[in-house]
VONUVO-662558 format. One record per residue (C-alpha): x, y, z; residue number from 0. Coordinates in nm, 3 decimals. Example, Ala and Ser with C-alpha at 12.3 -4.5 7.8 and 13.67 -1.06 7.14 Angstrom:
         x         y         z   resi
     1.230    -0.450     0.780      0
     1.367    -0.106     0.714      1
//
This chain:
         x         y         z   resi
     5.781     1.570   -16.404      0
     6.121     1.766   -16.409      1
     6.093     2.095   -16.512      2
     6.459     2.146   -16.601      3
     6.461     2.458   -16.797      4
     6.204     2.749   -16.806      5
     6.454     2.923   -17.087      6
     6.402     3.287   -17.206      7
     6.495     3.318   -17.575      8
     6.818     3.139   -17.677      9
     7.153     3.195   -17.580     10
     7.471     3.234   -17.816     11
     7.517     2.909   -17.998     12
     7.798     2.760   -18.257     13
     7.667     2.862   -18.585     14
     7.454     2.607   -18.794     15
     7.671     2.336   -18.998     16
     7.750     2.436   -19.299     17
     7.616     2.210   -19.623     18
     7.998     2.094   -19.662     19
     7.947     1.967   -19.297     20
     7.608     1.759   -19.265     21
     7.649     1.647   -19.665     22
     7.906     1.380   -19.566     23
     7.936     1.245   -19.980     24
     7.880     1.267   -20.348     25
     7.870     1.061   -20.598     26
     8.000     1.207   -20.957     27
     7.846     1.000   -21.303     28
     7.977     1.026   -21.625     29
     8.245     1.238   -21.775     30
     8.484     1.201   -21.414     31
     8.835     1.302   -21.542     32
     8.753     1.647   -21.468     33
     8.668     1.613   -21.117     34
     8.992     1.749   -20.929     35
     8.853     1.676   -20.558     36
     9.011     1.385   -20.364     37
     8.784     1.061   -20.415     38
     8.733     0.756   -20.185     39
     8.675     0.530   -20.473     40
     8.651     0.547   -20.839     41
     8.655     0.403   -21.161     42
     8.642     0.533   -21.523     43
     8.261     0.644   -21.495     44
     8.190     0.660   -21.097     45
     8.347     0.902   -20.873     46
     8.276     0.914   -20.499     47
     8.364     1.209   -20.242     48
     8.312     1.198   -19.900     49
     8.447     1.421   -19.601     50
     8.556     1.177   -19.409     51
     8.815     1.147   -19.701     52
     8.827     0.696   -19.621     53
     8.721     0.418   -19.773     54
     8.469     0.376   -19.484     55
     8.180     0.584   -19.638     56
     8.177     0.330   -19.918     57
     8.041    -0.042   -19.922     58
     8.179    -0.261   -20.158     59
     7.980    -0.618   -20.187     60
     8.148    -1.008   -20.124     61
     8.174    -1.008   -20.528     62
     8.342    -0.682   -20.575     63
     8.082    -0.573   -20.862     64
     7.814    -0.362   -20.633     65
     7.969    -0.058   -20.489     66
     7.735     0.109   -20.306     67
     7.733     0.450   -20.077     68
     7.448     0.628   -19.894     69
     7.236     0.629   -19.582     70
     7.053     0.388   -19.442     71
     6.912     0.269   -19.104     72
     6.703    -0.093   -19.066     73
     6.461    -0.131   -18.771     74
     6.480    -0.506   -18.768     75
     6.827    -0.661   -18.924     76
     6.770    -0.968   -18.759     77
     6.442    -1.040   -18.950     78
     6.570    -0.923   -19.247     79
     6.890    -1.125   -19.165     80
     6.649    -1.465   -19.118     81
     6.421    -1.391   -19.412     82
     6.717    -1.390   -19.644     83
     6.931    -1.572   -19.492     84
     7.201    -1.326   -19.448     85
     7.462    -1.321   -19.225     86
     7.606    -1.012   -19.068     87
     7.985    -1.106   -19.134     88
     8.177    -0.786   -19.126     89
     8.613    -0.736   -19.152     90
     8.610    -0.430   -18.919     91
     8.490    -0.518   -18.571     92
     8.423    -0.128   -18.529     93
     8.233    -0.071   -18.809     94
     7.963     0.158   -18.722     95
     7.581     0.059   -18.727     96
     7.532     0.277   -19.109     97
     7.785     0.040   -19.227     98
     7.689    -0.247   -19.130     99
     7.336    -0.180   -19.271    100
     7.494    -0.103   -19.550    101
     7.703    -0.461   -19.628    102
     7.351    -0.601   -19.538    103
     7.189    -0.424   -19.811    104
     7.511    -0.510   -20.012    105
     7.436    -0.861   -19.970    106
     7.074    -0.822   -20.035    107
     7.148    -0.683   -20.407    108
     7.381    -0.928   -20.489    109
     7.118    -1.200   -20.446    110
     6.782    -1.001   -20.591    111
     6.928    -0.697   -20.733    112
     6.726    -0.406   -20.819    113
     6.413    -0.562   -20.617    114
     6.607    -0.503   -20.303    115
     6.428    -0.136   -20.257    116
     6.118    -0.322   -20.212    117
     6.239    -0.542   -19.939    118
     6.426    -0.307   -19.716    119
     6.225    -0.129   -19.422    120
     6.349     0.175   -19.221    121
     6.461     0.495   -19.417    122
     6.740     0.520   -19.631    123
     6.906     0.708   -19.976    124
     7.129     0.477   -20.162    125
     7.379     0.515   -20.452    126
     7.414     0.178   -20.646    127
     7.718     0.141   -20.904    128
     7.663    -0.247   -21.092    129
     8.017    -0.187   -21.199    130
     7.966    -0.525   -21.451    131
     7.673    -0.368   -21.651    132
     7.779     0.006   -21.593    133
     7.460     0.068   -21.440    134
     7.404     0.344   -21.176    135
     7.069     0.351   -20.910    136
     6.956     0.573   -20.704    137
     6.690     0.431   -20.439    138
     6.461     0.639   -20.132    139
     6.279     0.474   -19.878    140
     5.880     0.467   -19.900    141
     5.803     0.737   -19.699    142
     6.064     0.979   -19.794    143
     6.248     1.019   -19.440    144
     6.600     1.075   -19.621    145
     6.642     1.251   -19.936    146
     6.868     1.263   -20.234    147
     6.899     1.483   -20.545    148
     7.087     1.425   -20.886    149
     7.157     1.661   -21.146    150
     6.972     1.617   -21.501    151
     7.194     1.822   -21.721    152
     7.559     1.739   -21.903    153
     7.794     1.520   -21.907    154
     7.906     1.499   -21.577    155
     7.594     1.424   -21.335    156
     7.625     1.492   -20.960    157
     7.409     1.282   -20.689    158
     7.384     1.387   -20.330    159
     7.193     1.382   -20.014    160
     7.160     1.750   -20.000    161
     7.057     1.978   -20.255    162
     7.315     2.195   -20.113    163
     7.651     1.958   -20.219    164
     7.582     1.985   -20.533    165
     7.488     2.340   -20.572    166
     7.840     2.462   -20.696    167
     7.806     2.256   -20.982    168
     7.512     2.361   -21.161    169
     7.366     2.680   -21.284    170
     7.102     2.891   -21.021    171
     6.843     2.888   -21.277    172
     6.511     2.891   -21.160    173
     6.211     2.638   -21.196    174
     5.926     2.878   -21.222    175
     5.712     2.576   -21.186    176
     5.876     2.480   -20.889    177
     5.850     2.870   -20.741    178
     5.522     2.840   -20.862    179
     5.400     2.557   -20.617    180
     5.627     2.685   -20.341    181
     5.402     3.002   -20.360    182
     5.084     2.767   -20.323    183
     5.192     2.516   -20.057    184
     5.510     2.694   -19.853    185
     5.708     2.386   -19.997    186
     5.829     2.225   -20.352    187
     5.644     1.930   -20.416    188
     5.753     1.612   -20.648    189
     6.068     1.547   -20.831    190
     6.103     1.931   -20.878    191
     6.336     2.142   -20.727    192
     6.374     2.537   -20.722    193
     6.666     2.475   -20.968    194
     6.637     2.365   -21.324    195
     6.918     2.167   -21.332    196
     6.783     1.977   -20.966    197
     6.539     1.679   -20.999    198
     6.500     1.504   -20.624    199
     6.446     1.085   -20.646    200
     6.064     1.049   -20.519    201
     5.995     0.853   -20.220    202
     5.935     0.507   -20.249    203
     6.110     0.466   -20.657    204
     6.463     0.434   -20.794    205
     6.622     0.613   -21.060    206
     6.883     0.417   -21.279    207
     7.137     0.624   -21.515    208
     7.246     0.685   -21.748    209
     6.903     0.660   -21.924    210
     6.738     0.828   -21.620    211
     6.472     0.540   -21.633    212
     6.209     0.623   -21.317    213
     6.069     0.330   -21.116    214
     5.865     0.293   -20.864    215
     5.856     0.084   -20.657    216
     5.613     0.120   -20.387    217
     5.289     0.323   -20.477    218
     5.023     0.436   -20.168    219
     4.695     0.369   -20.244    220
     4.361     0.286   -20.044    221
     4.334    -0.093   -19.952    222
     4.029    -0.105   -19.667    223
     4.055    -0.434   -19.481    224
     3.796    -0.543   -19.217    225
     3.555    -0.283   -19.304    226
     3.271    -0.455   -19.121    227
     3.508    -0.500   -18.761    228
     3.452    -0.217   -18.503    229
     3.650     0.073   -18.392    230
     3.803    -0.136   -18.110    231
     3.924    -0.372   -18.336    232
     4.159    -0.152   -18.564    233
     4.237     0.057   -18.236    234
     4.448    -0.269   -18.116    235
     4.553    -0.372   -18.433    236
     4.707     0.014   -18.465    237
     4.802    -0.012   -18.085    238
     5.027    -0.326   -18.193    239
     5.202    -0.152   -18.497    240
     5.258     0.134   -18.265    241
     5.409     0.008   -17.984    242
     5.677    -0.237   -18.239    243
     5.773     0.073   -18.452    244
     5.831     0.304   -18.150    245
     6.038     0.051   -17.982    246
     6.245     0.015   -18.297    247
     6.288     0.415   -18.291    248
     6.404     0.413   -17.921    249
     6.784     0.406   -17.848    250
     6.864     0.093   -17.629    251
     7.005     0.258   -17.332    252
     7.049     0.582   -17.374    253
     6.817     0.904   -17.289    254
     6.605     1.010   -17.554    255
     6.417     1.320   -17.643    256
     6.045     1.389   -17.796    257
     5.879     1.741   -17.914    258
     5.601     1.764   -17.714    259
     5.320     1.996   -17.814    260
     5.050     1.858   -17.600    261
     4.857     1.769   -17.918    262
     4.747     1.395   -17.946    263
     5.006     1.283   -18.200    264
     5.319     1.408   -17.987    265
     5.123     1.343   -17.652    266
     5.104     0.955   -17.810    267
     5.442     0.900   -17.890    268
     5.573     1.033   -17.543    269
     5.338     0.777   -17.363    270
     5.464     0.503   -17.567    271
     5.822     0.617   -17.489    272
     5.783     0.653   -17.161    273
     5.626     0.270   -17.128    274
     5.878     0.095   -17.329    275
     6.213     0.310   -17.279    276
     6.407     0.186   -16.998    277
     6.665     0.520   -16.983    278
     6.579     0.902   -16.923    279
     6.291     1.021   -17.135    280
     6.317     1.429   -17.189    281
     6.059     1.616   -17.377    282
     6.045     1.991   -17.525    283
     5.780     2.260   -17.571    284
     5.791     2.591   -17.686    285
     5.572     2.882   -17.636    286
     5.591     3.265   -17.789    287
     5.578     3.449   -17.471    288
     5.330     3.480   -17.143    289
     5.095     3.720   -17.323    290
     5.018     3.460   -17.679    291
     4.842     3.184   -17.693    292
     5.010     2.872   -17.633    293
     4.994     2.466   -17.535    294
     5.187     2.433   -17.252    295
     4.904     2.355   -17.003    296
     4.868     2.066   -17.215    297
     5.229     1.956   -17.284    298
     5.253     1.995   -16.892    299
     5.010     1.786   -16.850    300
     5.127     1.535   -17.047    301
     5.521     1.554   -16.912    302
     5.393     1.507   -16.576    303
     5.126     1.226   -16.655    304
     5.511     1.065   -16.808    305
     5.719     1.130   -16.542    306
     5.929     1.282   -16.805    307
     6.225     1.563   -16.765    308
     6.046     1.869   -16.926    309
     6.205     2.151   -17.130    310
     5.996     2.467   -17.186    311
     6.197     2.706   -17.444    312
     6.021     3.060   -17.509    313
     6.097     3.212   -17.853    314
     6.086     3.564   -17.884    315
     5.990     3.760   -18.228    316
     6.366     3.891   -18.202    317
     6.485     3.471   -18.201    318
     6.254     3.428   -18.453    319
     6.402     3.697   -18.739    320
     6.741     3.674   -18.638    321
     6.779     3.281   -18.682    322
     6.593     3.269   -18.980    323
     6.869     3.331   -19.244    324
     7.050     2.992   -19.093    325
     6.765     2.827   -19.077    326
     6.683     2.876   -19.423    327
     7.066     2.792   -19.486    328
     7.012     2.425   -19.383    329
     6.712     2.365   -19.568    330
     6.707     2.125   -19.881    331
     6.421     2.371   -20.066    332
     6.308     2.660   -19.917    333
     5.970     2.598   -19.664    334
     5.751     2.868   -19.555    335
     5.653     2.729   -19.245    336
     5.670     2.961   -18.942    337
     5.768     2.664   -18.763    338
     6.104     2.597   -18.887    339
     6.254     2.867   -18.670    340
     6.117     2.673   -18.340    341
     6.200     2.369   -18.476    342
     6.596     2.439   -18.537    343
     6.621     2.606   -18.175    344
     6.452     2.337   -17.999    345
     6.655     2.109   -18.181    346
     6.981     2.301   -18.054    347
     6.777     2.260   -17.698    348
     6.763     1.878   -17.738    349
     7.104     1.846   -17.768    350
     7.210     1.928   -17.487    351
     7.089     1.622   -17.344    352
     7.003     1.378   -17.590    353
     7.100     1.252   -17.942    354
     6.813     1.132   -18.065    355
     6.434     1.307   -18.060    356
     6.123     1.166   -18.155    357
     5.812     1.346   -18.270    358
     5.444     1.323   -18.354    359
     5.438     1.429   -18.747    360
     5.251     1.212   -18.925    361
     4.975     1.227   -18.712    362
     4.752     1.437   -18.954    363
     4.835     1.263   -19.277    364
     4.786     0.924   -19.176    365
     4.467     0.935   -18.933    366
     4.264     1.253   -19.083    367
     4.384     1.552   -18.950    368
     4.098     1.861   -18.890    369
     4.289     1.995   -19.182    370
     4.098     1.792   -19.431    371
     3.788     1.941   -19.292    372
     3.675     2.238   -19.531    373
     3.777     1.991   -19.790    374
     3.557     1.734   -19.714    375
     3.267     1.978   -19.613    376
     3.297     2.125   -19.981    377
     3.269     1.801   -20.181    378
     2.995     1.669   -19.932    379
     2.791     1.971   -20.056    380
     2.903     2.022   -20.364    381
     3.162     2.243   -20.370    382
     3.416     2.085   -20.540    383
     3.327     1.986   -20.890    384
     3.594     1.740   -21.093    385
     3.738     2.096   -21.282    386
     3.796     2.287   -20.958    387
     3.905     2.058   -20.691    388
     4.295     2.093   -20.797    389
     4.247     2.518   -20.686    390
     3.987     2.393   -20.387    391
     4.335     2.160   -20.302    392
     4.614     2.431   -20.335    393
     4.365     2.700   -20.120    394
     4.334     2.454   -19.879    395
     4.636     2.572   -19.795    396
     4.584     2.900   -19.677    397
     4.886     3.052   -19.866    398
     4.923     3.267   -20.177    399
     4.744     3.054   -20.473    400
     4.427     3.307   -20.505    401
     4.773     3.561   -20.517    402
     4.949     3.421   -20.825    403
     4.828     3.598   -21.133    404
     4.903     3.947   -20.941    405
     5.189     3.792   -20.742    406
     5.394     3.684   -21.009    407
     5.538     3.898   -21.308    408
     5.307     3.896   -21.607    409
     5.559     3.724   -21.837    410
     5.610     3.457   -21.521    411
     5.237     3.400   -21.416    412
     5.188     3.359   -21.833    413
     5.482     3.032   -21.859    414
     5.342     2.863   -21.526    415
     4.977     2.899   -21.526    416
     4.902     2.582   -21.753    417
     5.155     2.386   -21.631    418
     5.048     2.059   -21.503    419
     5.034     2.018   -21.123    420
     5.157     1.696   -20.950    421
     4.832     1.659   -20.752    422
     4.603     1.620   -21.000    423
     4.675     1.238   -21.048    424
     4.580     1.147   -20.692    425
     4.279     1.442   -20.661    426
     4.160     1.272   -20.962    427
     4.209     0.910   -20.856    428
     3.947     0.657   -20.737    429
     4.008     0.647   -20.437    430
     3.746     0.771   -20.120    431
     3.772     1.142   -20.092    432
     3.927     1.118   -19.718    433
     4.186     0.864   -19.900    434
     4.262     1.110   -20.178    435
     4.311     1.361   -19.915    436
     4.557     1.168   -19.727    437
     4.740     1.022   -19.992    438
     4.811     1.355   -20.116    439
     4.933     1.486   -19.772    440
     5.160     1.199   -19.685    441
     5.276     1.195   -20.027    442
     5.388     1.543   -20.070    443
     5.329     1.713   -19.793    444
     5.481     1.474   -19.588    445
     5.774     1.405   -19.781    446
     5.867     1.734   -19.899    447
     5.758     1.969   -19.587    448
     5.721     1.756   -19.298    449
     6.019     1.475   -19.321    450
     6.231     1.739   -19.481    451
     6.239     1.978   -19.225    452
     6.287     1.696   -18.966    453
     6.564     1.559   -19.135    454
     6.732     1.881   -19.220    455
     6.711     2.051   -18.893    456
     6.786     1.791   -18.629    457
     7.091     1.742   -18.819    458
     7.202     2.100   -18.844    459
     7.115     2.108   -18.462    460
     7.359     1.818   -18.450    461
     7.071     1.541   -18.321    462
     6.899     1.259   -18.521    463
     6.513     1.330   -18.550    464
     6.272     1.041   -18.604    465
     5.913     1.007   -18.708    466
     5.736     0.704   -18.571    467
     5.417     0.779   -18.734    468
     5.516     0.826   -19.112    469
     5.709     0.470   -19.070    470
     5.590     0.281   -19.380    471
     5.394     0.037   -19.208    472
     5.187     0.302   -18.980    473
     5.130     0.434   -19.335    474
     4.993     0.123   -19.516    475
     4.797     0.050   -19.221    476
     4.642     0.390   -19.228    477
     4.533     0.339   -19.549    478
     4.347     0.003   -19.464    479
     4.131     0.180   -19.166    480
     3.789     0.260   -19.317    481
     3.762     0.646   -19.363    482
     3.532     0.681   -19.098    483
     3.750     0.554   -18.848    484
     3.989     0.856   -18.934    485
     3.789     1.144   -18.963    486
     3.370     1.175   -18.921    487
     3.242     1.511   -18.898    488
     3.384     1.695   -18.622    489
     3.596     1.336   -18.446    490
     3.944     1.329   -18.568    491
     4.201     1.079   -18.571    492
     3.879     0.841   -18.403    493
     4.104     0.518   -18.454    494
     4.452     0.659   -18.281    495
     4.238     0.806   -17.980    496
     4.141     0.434   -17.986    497
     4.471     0.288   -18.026    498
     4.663     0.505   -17.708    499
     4.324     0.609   -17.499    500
     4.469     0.415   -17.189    501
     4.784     0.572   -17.204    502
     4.706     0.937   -17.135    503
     4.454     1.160   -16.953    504
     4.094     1.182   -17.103    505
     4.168     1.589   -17.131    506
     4.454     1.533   -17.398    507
     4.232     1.224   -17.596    508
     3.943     1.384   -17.645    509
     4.100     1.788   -17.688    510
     4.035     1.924   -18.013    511
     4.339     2.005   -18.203    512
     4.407     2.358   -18.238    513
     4.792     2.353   -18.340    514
     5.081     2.542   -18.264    515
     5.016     2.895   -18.360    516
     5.327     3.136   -18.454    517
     5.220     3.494   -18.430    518
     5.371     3.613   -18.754    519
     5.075     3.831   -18.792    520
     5.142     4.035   -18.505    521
     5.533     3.994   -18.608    522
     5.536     4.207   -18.929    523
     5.250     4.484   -18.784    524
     5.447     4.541   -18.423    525
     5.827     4.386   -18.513    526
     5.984     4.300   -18.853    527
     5.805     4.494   -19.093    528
     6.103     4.752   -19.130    529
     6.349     4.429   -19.194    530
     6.101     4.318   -19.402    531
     6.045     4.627   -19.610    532
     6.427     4.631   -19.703    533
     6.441     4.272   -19.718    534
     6.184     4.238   -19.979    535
     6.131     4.587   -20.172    536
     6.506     4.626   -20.221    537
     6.579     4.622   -20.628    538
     6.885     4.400   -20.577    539
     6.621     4.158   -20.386    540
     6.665     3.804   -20.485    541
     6.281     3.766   -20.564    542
     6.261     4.075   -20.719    543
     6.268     3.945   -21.115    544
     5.991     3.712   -21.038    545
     5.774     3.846   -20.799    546
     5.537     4.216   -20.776    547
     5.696     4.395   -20.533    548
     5.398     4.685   -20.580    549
     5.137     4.404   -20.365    550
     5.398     4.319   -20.145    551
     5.438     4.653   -20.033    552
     5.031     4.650   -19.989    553
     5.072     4.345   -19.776    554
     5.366     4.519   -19.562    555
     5.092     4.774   -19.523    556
     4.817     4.560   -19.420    557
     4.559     4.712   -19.688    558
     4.279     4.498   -19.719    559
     4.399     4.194   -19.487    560
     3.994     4.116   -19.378    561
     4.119     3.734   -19.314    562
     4.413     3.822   -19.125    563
     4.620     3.630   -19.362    564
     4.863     3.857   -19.475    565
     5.167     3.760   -19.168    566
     5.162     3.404   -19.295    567
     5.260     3.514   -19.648    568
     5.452     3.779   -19.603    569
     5.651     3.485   -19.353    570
     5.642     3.283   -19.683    571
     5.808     3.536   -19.899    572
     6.113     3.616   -19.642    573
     6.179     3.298   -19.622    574
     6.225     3.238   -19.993    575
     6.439     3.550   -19.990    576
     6.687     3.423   -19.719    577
     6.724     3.073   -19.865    578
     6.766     3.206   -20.236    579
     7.055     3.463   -20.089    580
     7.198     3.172   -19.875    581
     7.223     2.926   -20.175    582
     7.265     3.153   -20.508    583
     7.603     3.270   -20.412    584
     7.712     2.884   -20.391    585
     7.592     2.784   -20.732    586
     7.829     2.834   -21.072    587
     7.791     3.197   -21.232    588
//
């Protein structure tokens, strides 16, 4: 192991891009006369901008009648190229490896057409125009690594990869709903965003205008295989999937970078970098100061087991208020995750010698995370009746869903409290409990916290973050693995122990997990709370016409905090007010 840097909070940096900078295009539907900024291509009811201001962003199929613009990135072209017979025949020599995944998909829908979402691996958000039927679809990959919005108001309709693109062109009216679940879960899950006028496509469906028809076309859902083989047996069958996937998220050639907490799930995917990468493997921990709690004799552990070049940032409580207003800033929806501070810094670390960075998430959601724990113990006793396991869910997360009808304004709490949640279908389905559990997490969670906050703030630290273990097919295989395998009693993840055992030290395996903990507790009693105070109590606040300001001034004070819980949602709430002052002043009055 090479220590390389033993860094002491974080240096002067170039501030983070602004939405106009990562949000490289937009596709305008509709009414288009009235849009006055240049275009790359149009017709009489498609508009497309993009910054690079050339035809390049755009894909235009052999035919001429798909037009089609977007992200996307293909693990395996060349079985994709053999199973339908596709050849990679491209005009421009130096077209880049997004646009060359993009004619392949453009020669995918001209032979099966809407279908094609179902058939394309990898991660991607795609604009469709079928400029023969006047048809317009928008398609997300199955596990939600890329996102893209679309506006559901008027006659002109906006689509974009970041909610923050199309911001000037709607109204800042809030979802209450959508506040409503961010208050629950420290992220907006589903199709909802914090504005009205906002709907995001879900992962794993299409959306076709101008009839705003919905279709999915991939749906997760418990399919146990070889229930009667042994541990050992889906341990190699995992071990296989793992090692392909990883391969496929490694950059041929050049150095690559993973966040290492020292946890299994990040511990695993540096071990199976460091065996099949054949350039400089770097990896990146973070801790909150000599006196806290941290991982690093594990991380350490791990880095040297790799032979890796280690990075060891420390983030102070100072680097943790004053970058939180641009973190917020590059955020889709607002999440109240403590983590998303560390995350953009150690991103900003990473690239300094790397452009790509792999991670662990996905870990938890897939293989039974200690998480699902006080769930399961509350259903195997009965805890959780049919009627209650929708609040047992949404206090499972530990955030302010016991708070809402004193939280939120009367007149607020009284137009969200019946409102439907989207959990309920899966809580409610057949599925085993563990299953349920998962499904949930991986589904929203995943998709709206996790992959979100990967996607959002590599890229505003100007790196490419990827997430072996939400790939698709780690996910469908996850959900084959009887429950047991994944969590039983107090053994976690039992099958991915199994799968990477002989790859790292017996101290890491067999570890509990105990997760990276950010002292935000101690942050608002010893460090922010005057910030806070005037961040939050203010009467110009941006929260302040939704939300009580008379508790949060109790939880400022720490009256009555018995489970220590008040730093986590008081961490929630400043977030919420940063990334509502960062995007309200972009939106139309």
């Amino acid at each position: 192991m090479s220590l390389k840097h033993w860094w002491r909070g974080f240096p002067a940096c170039p501030p983070t891009p602004s939405a106009s900078d990562v949000s490289a295009w937009r596709v305008v539907y509709g009414a288009v006369n009235a849009v006055e900024e240049p275009t790359v291509w149009r017709d009489d009811h498609v508009a497309i901008v993009a910054s690079d201001r050339n035809q390049s962003s755009v894909t235009i199929s052999p035919s001429q009648r798909f037009v089609l613009i977007g992200d996307v990135w293909l693990p395996d072209r060349a079985l994709l190229m053999r199973e339908f017979d596709i050849a990679l025949v491209v005009e421009n020599q130096e077209a880049t490896l997004l646009e060359r995944d993009r004619w392949l998909v453009a020669q995918l829908w001209e032979r099966e057409g809407i279908t094609t979402w179902s058939k394309l691996p990898g991660a991607f958000a795609l604009v469709v125009w079928d400029r023969e039927r006047q048809q317009l679809y928008l398609g997300r990959d199955r596990a939600g690594v890329r996102t893209l919005y679309y506006t559901t108001d008027g006659a002109t309709r906006w689509i974009a990869p970041t909610l923050s693109a199309i911001a000037p062109y709607v109204s800042a009216a809030i979802d209450l709903v959508a506040l409503r679940d961010y208050l629950c879960c420290a992220f907006v899950p589903g199709e909802r965003t914090l504005w009205q006028q906002v709907r995001e496509v879900r992962p794993g469906s299409s959306v076709q205008l101008p009839d705003e028809t919905i279709q999915p076309y991939w749906h997760l859902q418990e399919q146990i295989t070889h229930p009667d083989q042994p541990l050992e047996w889906h341990g190699d069958r995992l071990r296989s999937l793992l090692e392909q996937v990883v391969q496929e998220h490694l950059p041929p050639g050049e150095p690559v970078g993973v966040f290492l907490s020292g946890g299994l799930d990040s511990s695993c995917i540096t071990a199976l970098a460091a065996k099949l990468h054949d350039a400089p493997l770097h990896t990146y921990s973070i801790h909150f100061g000599a006196d806290r709690p941290n991982e690093l004799e594990f991380s350490n552990l791990v880095a040297q087991h790799c032979q890796t070049q280690h990075h060891i940032l420390e983030i102070t409580f100072k680097d943790m208020w004053e970058h939180l207003p641009e973190t917020m800033a590059a955020l889709d929806d607002p999440i109240g995750d403590p983590l998303t501070v560390p995350n953009l810094l150690l991103g900003r670390l990473a690239a300094d010698s790397v452009q790509t960075v792999l991670n662990g998430e996905g870990g938890d959601p897939c293989f039974g995370g200690p998480k699902n724990q006080p769930m399961l113990i509350n259903a195997l006793y009965g805890g959780i009746a049919s009627q209650n396991a929708l609040q047992a869910y949404l206090h499972s997360f530990q955030k302010c869903a016991a708070d809402l009808p004193q939280l939120l304004k009367p007149e607020i709490w009284v137009a969200v409290q019946s409102e439907a949640s989207v959990f309920t279908p899966v809580l409610h389905s057949s599925d085993r409990y563990l299953n349920r559990l998962m499904a949930l997490n991986i589904t929203f969670k995943g998709a709206d916290q996790i992959l979100t906050k990967v996607n959002n703030l590599t890229r505003a630290a100007g790196i490419d973050g990827r997430s072996p273990l939400f790939d698709p097919r780690v996910i469908e295989l996850s959900m084959t693995i009887p429950p047991d395998y994944k969590l039983s009693g107090v053994q976690e993840k039992a099958v991915l122990k199994q799968a990477v055992a002989d790859l790292l030290p017996a101290a890491i395996v067999h570890r509990s997990k105990s997760g990276m903990m950010v002292p935000v507790q101690l942050g608002f009693r010893e460090h922010w709370n005057r910030q806070a105070r005037s961040l939050l109590l203010s009467r110009n606040a941006a929260i302040a016409p939704y939300l009580n300001q008379t508790l949060i001034r109790n939880w400022l004070e720490y009256n009555g905090d018995i489970w220590g819980r008040y730093g986590v949602k008081l961490w929630l709430l400043v977030s919420l007010e940063y990334w509502l002052q960062a995007r309200q002043s972009a939106h139309q009055p």
